[in-house]
Structures are given as structure tokens and as C-alpha cells.
ZAVO-706557 format. One record per residue (C-alpha): y, x, z. Coordinates in steps of 0.001 Angstrom, whole numbers, padded with zeros to 6 digits, always signed. Layout:
YXZ ...
This chain:
-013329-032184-003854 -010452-033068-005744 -007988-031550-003616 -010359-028027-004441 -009700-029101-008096 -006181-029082-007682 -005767-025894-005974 -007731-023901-008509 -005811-025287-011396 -002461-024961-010152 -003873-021243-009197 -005075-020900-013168 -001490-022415-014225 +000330-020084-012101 -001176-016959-012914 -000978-018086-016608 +002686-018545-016316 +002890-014700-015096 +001171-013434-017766 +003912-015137-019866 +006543-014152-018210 +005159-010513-018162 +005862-010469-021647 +008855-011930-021662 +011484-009290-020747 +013978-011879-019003 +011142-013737-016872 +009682-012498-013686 +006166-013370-014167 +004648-011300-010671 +006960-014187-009240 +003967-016930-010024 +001295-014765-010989 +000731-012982-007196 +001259-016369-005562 -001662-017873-008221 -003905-014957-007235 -003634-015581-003371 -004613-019377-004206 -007584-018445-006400 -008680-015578-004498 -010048-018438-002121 -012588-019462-004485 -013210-016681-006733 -014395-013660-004716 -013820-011074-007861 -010322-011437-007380 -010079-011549-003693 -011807-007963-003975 -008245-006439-006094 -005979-008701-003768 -007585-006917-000882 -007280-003663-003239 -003686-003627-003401 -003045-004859-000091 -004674-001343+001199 -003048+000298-001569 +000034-000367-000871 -000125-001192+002845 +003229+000914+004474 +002447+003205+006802 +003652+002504+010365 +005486+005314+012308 +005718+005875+016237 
């Protein structure tokens, strides 16, 4: 239980700390704020629905 506790807020703390650095000009904030997503997408269904969004979105085609 407490290990759950402690994924989900270092998930919240790292997607927090993208927003930030998205608007800061000098800070890369997709650096934490994908990585925070993948952790919280295990617990919050909503958000493994756009994870799984992008993925197909901007899955590379493979050629023969």
C-alpha cells in the first residue's frame, strides 16, 4: 500500500515539475512530465487512454 502511495506521488510530482518547466523557456519539462505519465497511467486509466493515444499517433511506420 504504501509503496502504491509512493509511486503515484512521485508520478503527481513529476508531471508537476513538467508543467513548470514547460513554461520555463530554459527547462525541458517533457523530460519529467512523460516519465510521470507512464507511472500514473498505472493507476489512473484516463491517462493511460492519451498515453496509448500518442503511442499510435506517433508510432513510426516500419518499412520492408
Amino acid at each position: 500500500m504504501v509503496k502504491h502511495v509512493l509511486k503515484i506521488a512521485l508520478g503527481i510530482l513529476l508531471v508537476l515539475i513538467g508543467i513548470i518547466g514547460g513554461l520555463i523557456p530554459i527547462f525541458q519539462g517533457w523530460f519529467f512530465g512523460i516519465p510521470g505519465m507512464i507511472i500514473l497511467a498505472e493507476y489512473f486509466p484516463p491517462i493511460k487512454k492519451v498515453l496509448n493515444w500518442a503511442k499510435k499517433k506517433y508510432k513510426t511506420k516500419k518499412k520492408a
